[in-house]
N, C-alpha and C positions, 0 to 999 in steps of 0.2 A: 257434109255436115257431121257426119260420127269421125274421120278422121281431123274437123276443127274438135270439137268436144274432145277427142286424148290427146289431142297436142295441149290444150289448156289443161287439162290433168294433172299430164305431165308437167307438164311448166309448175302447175302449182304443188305437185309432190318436190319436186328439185328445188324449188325454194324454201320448199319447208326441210330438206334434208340438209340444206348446205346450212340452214340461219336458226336456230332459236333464242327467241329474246323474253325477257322476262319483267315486269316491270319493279322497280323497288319500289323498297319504302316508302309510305305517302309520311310518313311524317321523319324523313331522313334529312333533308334541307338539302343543302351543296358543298357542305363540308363535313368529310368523312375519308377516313383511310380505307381504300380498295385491295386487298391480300389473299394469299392465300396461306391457313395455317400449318402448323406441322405437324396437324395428322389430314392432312389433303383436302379441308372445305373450304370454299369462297365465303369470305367474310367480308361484311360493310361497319365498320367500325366509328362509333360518333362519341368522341372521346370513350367513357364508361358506359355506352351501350354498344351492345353487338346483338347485329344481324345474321346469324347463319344459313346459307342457302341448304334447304333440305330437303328430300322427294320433291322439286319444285315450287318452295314456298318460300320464304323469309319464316324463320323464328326468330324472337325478340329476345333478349337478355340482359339484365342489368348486373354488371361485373360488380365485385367487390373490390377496392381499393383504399389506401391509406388517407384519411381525412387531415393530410398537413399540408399546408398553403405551400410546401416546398414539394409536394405530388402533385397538387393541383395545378401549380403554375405549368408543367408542361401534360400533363394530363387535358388542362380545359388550356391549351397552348392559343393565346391570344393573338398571335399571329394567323391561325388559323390549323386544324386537327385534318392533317390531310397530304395525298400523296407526294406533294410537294416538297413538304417541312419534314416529313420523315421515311425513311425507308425501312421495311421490313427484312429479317431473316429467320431464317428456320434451326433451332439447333436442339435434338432428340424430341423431349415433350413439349418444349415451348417455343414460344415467339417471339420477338426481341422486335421492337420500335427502336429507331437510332433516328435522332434531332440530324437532320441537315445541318452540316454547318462545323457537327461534332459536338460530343459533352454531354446530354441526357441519354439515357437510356431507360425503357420500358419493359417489364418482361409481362409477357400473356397467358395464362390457358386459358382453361374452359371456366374456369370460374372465375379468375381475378385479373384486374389490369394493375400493377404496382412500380415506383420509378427505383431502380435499383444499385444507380451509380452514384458517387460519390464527388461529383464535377460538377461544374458550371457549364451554361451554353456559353462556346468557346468561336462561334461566329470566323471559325477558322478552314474548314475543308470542302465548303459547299460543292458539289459536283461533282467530287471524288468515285473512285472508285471500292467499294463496299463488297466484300469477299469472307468466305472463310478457308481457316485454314487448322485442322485438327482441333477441331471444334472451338475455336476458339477467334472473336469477329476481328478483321483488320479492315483499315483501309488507305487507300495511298492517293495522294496529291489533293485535287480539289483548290478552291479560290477562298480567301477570307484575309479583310484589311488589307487591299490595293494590293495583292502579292499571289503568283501563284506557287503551289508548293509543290516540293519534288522530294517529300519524304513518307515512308510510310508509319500509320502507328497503330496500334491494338488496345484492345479491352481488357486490362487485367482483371478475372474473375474475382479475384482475393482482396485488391487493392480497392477496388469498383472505380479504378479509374483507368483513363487512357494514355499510353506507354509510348513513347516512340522506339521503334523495333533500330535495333544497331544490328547493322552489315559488321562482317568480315574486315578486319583491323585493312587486310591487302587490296578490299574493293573501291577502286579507283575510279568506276563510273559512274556519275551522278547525271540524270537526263533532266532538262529542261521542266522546270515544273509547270504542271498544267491542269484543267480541268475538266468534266466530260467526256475521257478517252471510252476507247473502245476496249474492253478489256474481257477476260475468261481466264477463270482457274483451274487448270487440272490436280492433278494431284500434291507433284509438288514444285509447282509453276504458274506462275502467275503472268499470261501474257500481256500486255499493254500498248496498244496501237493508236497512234493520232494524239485526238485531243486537240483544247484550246487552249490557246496564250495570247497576249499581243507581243508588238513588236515595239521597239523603242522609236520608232515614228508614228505610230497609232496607240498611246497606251491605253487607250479607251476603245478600242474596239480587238474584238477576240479575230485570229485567223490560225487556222486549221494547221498541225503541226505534221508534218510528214515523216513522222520517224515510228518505229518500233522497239521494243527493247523485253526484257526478259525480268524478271525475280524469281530465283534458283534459289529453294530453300534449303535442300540440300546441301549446297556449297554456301550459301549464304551472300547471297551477292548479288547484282544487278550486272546484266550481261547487255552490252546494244545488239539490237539484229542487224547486221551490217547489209542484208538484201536490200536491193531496190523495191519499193512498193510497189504495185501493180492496181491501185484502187484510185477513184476519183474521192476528190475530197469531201464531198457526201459521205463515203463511206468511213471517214476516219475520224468521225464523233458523235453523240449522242446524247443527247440528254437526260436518259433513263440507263439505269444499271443493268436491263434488259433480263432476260432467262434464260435457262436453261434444255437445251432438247437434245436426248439421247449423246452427254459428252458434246455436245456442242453449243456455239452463244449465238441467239435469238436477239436482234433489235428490229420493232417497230417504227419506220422509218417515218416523215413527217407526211410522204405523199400516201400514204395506207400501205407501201408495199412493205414486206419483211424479207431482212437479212440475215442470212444466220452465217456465222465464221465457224469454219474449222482448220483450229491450228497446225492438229498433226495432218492434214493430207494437206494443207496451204492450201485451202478454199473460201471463196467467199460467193455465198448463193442468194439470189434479189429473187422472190415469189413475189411476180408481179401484177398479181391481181388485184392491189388494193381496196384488200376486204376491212383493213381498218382505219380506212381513210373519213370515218365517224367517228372513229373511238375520242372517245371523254382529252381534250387536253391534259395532260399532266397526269392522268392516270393510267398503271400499267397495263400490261397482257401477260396472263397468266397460262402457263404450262398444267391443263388439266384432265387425268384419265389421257380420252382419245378426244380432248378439244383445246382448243385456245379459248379463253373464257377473256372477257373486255368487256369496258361499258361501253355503250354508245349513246350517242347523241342525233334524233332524229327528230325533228320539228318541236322545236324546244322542249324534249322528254329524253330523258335519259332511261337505260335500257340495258338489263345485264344479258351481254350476249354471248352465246355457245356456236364456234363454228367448228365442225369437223377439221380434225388436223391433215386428215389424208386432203381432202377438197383443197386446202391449201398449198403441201405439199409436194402434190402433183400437178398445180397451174405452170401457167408459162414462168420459165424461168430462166437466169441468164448467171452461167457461173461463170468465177475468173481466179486466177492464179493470185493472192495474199502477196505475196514475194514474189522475185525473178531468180532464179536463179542460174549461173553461168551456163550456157554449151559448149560443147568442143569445140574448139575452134573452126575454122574450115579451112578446109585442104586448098582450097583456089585460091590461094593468096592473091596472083595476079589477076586474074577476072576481078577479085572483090576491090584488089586496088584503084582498077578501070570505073568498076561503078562505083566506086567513092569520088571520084576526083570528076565524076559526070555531076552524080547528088553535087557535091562540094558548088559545083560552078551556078546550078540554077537556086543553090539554095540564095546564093549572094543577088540572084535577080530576082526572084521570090521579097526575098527581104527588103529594095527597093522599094518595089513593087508594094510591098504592106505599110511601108513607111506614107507612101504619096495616099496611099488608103485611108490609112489614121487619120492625116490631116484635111482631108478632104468632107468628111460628113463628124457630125455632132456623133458621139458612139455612145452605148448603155450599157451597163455589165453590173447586177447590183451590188454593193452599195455605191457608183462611182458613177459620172456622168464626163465624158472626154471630150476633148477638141484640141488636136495639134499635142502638144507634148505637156500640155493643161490638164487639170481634172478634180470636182469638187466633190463632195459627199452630198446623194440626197437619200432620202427619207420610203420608206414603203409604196409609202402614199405618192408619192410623183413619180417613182418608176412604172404604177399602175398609168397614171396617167402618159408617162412618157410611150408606153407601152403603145397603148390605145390610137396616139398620133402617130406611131411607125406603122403603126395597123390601117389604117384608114386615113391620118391624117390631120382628124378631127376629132371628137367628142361634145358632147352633150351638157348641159347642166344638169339633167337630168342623174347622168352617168357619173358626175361628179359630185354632188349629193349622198350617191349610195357611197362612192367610196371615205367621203367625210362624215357619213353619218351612221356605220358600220356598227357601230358600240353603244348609239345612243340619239334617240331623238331630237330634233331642233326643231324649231319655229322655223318660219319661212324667211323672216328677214334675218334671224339669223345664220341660215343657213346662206343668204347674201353674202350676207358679211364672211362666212368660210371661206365660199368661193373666190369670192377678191381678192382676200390674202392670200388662198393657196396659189392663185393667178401671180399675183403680184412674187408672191416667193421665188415661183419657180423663174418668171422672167427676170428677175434679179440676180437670179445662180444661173444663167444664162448668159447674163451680159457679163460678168462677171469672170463665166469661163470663156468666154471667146472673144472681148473686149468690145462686141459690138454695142450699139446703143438702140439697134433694132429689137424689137421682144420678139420672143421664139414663138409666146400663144398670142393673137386676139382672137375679139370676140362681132358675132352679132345675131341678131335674132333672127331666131327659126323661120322660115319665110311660109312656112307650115302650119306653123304653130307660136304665136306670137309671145305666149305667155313660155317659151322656150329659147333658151340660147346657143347659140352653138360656138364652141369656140373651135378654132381650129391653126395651123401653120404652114406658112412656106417655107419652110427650114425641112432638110433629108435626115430623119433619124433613124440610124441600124443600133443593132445589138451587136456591140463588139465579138468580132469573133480574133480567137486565139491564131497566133499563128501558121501553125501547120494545118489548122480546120481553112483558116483562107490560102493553102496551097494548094489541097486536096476540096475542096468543094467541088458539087457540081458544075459543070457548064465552065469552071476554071483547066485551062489546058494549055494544046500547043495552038489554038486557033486564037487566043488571047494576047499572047505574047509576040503574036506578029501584029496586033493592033496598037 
C-alpha cells in the first residue's frame, strides 16, 4: 500500500514537472495573435488589447493607436487578428506585425500598437519565408495570384515600403519559386530547404520540392546546394516560420513531434514525443527562458502551456544527415563490380515482380487511389474510409457519421443523405478507376443492431508501398521468389 501511494506521488509530481498550463482570458474569444515580445514576455494580442503573461496571471492593456480608418483597417483586420494573417518579429525595443501575404506592417511596445508602412496588402507572398537580417525585415518566395515566387524583398525603414533586394549583376542562379520552405538564418546566410510548388500537370495541388539552396550576403548571390538530401518529405516544409534554439531552427511538426535543423553540423533531429500534438492550429511555439511555451487545446478549452525544454530535448529521438555527402571511393573495385551486377540482375526481377503487384490489388497512397497504371484523386474523407476497409474490411454507419460530421452537427436524415453520397462518390471513383461496373462498398444492416448499417467489400485494398520498401519488406526473400 505505501509503495502504491509514491508511485501515485510520483506520477503526479512528473506530471506536474513536465506540464504547466494556465488558462486565458475568459473574455479573449478565438481570434488573437500569440507571440512573444522583444523584451521576452508571452503575449495574447486582440487587435488593440494586450494580454501580458506575468508572475502567473494575465494583465490586461489597452494599447494606444492611431484613430484613421487606414490603422484601423488592419489593426481590426476583418479577415481576422491572428497567427495566421500575420507573423511577428523582434527588432531592439520593438515588435513588428507583418500581414501575410506582404504590405502592412505594425509596430508594438508596451504602450502603443500603430501601422507604420506606407503599402497596400499586396496578397503576394503568403508562406514565405520571414527573416532578419542587420536589423532590418526580409523575406523570400511565398504564393500570391496563382504564381509562386522565387525572389526576395525587404522593408525599407525610410521608404515605409517593401523593396525587392537585387543579387549580384554575375548571379545566375534563380531556384524555383515556392512557398513554405524550411528555412534558418545565420549570420550572414540564409539557408532554404524544400518547400511547396506544383507541377505543370497538377497546378492545383502543392508537392514537396527536393532541393536546397543558399543566399550569401556577403557575396551577394544565391548559391544551389548541389548535396543529395537525406530527409523524407515530411521534413522539407512547413507551415510556420518555426524558431529559434541555441543557433539552430525548431519546427513543430503536425504529428506533435519537433524538428530542429542544424546547418553547420548537417543535422536534422525529430524529438519524438509529441508533446504538441494539442497545440492550438495555426498557432506558434515559442522559445522561452528554459520552456517552450504553446497553447493548447484540450476538451474544447484552450490552455497556455509551459513545458520544460530539457523534458523534451532529452526524449526519444532520431537524428539524420541534411545532405549526403561523397566517400572515398572503395578500393575493391572488383568485388563492388560482382555485387553490382548481382544487385543489377534481382533488381530487374524485383521490378517485374512490383509491376504484376500494382496491378493486381486497388492501392492507397494519399492523395491518389491506383489500379493497374490508372489513378484518381480522392479526398480526406475517403482515404479514412478506405483506410478502415483495408483494416477490417468493413465499417459502420456509425463510423461514417463521425468522419462526415467532424466539424459540425446533422440531423439524422441528413446525415442519410451524407452517407449515400459519400457511398455513391466513392463507388463511382472506383468504377471509374478500374472500369468495373461492380461497386467497391455495399451495404446492410447490422444484424445486431438493426437501427445500424454496415457497409463493407470484397474488393483487396493495400497501401501502396514504394518500391525498394516492397523488395526489402518482411517475409519478402529468397523463399518467395521460388514461388
Amino acid at each position: 500500500m505505501i509503495k502504491e501511494c509514491f508511485f501515485i506521488v510520483f506520477f503526479l509530481t512528473s506530471v506536474c514537472f513536465y506540464s504547466q498550463d494556465y488558462s486565458l482570458p475568459e473574455d479573449l474569444g478565438d481570434d488573437f495573435v500569440f507571440f512573444k515580445s522583444y523584451d521576452n514576455k508571452v503575449h495574447l494580442l486582440k487587435n488593440n488589447i494586450d494580454y501580458v503573461f506575468e508572475n502567473k496571471t494575465w494583465v490586461k492593456k489597452t494599447l494606444d493607436h492611431h484613430q484613421t480608418e487606414r490603422d484601423s483597417l488592419i489593426i481590426f483586420f476583418k479577415k481576422g487578428f491572428n497567427n495566421t494573417n500575420f507573423n511577428t518579429i523582434n527588432i531592439d525595443n520593438k515588435t513588428y506585425f507583418i500581414l501575410s501575404g506582404g504590405g502592412p506592417v505594425l509596430e508594438f511596445d508596451s504602450n502603443s500598437i500603430i501601422r507604420i508602412d506606407k503599402s497596400v496588402e499586396q496578397r503576394n507572398q503568403y508562406g514565405s519565408a520571414l527573416f532578419l537580417h542587420e536589423n532590418k525585415i526580409y523575406t523570400y518566395g511565398g504564393y500570391g495570384f496563382w504564381t509562386y515566387k522565387d525572389y526576395l524583398t525587404y522593408f525599407d525603414i525610410y521608404s515605409k515600403q517593401w523593396q525587392r533586394h537585387k543579387f549580384d549583376q554575375k548571379n545566375s542562379f534563380v531556384p524555383k519559386g515556392r512557398w513554405k520552405p524550411i528555412f534558418h538564418k545565420t549570420k550572414d546566410t540564409l539557408y532554404v530547404l524544400g518547400g511547396k510548388a506544383s507541377i505543370t500537370e497538377q497546378t492545383y495541388v502543392d508537392f514537396v520540392i527536393n532541393d536546397a539552396f543558399i543566399i550569401d550576403f556577403v557575396s551577394n548571390t544565391m548559391q544551389p546546394i548541389k548535396n543529395q538530401l537525406n530527409l523524407s518529405s515530411l521534413s522539407l516544409w512547413n507551415s510556420n516560420i518555426g524558431f529559434e534554439i541555441e543557433d539552430k531552427k525548431a519546427y513543430a511538426n503536425f504529428d506533435g513531434s519537433l524538428e530542429v535543423y542544424d546547418f553547420k553540423k548537417n543535422t536534422s533531429t525529430i524529438y519524438d514525443n509529441r508533446i504538441f500534438k494539442k497545440k492550438l492550429k495555426n498557432t506558434p511555439v515559442l522559445s522561452y527562458l528554459d520552456f517552450f511555451v504553446f497553447i493548447k487545446t484540450e476538451q474544447d478549452e484552450n490552455y497556455l502551456s509551459f513545458v520544460p525544454k530539457e523534458k523534451v530535448l532529452t526524449s526519444t529521438n532520431k537524428t539524420s544527415q541534411i545532405f549526403i555527402f561523397e566517400k572515398n571511393q572503395i578500393p575493391y573495385k572488383t568485388l563492388f563490380a560482382l555485387m553490382a551486377a548481382f544487385l543489377i540482375s534481382f533488381f530487374f526481377f524485383f521490378l517485374f515482380s512490383y509491376k504484376d503487384y500494382l496491378n493486381k490489388f486497388v492501392l492507397h497512397d494519399y492523395p491518389w487511389l491506383y489500379f493497374s497504371n490508372n489513378k484518381i484523386m480522392i479526398n480526406e474523407d475517403q482515404i479514412k474510409i478506405i483506410q478502415l476497409l483495408e483494416k477490417k474490411g468493413k465499417f459502420s454507419s456509425s463510423e461514417l457519421n463521425r468522419i462526415l460530421s467532424k466539424k459540425k452537427t446533422y440531423a439524422k436524415s441528413h446525415l442519410t443523405f451524407l452517407r449515400q453520397s459519400f457511398v455513391e462518390k466513392l463507388n463511382s471513383d472506383y468504377n471509374k478507376l478500374t472500369g468495373s461496373k461492380e461497386d467497391l462498398i455495399r451495404s446492410k444492416k447490422n444484424p445486431k443492431d438493426k437501427r445500424q448499417i454496415i457497409y463493407f467489400t470484397g474488393k483487396k485494398l493495400s497501401k501502396k508501398e514504394s518500391f525498394f520498401r516492397f523488395v526489402f519488406k518482411k517475409n519478402h526473400g529468397f523463399a518467395n521468389i521460388r514461388t
